[in-house]
C-alpha positions in Angstrom: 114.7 90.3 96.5 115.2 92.4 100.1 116.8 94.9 98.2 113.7 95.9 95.6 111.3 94.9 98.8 113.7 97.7 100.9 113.3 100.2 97.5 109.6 99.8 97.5 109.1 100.6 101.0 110.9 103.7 100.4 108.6 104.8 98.5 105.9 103.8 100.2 107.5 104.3 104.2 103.8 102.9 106.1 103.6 100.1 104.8 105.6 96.9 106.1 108.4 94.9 104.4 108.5 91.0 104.7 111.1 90.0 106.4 113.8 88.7 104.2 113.6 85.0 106.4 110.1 84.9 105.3 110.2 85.7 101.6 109.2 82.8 99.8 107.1 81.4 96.9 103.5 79.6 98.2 102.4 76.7 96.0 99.5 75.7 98.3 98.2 77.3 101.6 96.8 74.8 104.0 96.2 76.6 107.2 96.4 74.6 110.5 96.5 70.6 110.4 97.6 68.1 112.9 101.0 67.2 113.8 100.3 63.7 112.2 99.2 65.4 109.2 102.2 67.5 109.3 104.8 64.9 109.5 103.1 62.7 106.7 102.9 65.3 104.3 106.8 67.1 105.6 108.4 63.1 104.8 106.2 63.0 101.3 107.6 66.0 100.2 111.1 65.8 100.8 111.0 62.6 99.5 109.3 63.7 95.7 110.7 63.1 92.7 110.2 67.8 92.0 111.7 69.4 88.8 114.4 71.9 89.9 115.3 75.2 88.1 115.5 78.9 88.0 112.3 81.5 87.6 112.9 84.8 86.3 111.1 87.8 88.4 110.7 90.5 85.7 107.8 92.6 87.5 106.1 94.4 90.2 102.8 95.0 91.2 100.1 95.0 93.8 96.6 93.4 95.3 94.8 96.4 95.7 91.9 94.0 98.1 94.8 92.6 100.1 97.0 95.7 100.6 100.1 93.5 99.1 102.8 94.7 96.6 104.2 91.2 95.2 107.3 90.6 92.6 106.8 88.0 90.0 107.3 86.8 86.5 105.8 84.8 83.5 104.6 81.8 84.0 106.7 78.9 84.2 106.4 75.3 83.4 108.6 74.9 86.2 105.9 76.1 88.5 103.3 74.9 86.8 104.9 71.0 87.4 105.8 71.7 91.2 102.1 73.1 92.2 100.7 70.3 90.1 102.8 67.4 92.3 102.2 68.9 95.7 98.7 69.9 94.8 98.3 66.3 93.4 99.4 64.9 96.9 97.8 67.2 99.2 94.5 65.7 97.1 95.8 61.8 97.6 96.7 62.1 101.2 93.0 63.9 102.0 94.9 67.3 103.0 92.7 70.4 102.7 93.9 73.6 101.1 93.1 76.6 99.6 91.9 75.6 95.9 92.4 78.7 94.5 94.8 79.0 91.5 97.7 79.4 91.4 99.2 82.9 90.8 102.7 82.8 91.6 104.3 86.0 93.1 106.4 87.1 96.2 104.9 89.2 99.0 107.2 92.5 99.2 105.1 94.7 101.1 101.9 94.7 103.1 99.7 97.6 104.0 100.0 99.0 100.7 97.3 101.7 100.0 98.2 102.2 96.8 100.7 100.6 94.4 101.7 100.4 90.9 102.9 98.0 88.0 106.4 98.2 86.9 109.0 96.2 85.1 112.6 95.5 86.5 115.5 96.3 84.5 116.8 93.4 85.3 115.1 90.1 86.5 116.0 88.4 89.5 116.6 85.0 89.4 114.3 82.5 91.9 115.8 78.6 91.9 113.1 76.7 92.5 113.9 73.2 94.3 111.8 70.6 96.0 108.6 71.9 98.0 108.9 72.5 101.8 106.4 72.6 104.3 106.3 75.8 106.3 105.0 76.6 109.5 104.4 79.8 110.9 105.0 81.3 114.8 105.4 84.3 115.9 108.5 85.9 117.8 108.7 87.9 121.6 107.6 91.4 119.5 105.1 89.5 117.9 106.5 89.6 114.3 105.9 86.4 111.8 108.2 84.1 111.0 108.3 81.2 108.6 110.6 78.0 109.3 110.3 74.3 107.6 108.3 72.6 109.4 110.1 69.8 111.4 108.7 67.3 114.1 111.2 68.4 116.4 110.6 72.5 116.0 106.9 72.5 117.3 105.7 72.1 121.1 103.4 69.7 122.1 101.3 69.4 124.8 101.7 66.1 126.9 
């Protein structure tokens, strides 16, 4: 996925790649929460019965409002199932999130002024597994980075 993210940018040299750490599939943004939040909803989710398989990214294309070239493909039952499970727990455990629907894609590029729809040669397969929590921190130069969100990886104040 780095390498079509790396073509893109070539074409396009201003705008700015994702990281290849940080690449990754969002089923439900949630914004800040608390730490008890956090771990509840971390334990639920690694412990949910979540269909596993492989999603096939056929296509490129871009969010001309957002500035964002994504990759993505059909839609998937797969997906469909996943969202629907985490969505359905975020609702049970009194989580807020955004409720917008689902349109699943991966972020290549941002600060795209322009952009394009094309279709891959060939796909690139995306396994899909159980859901993780991610947080996000940035590093020294200020860059974002996304890591599963563990009780252990976040500083708290005492």
């Amino acid at each position: 996925m780095d390498a079509l993210a790396s073509a893109l940018q070539q074409q396009a040299p201003d705008t700015r790649r994702t990281d290849p750490d940080n690449l990754h599939l969002t089923l439900a943004f949630i914004g800040e929460m608390s730490l008890p939040d956090a771990a509840r909803l971390s334990r639920l989710l690694t412990t949910m019965a979540s269909p596993t398989g492989t999603w096939l990214i056929d296509h490129v294309g871009w969010f001309a409002q957002a500035g964002v070239a994504w990759a993505a493909g059909p839609r998937h039952v797969l997906l469909d199932d996943v969202v629907r499970l985490v969505r359905g727990i975020l609702d049970a455990e009194a989580i807020d999130y955004d409720r917008r629907p689902f349109v699943p894609h991966i972020t290549l590029l941002r600060r795209c002024r322009s952009g394009t729809t094309l279709k891959l040669d060939t796909p690139i397969a995306w396994m899909v597994a159980g859901p993780v929590l991610m947080t996000s921190t940035r590093s020294a130069s200020g860059r974002l980075q996304y890591r599963p969100w563990s009780s252990g990886s976040i500083d708290v104040p005492r």
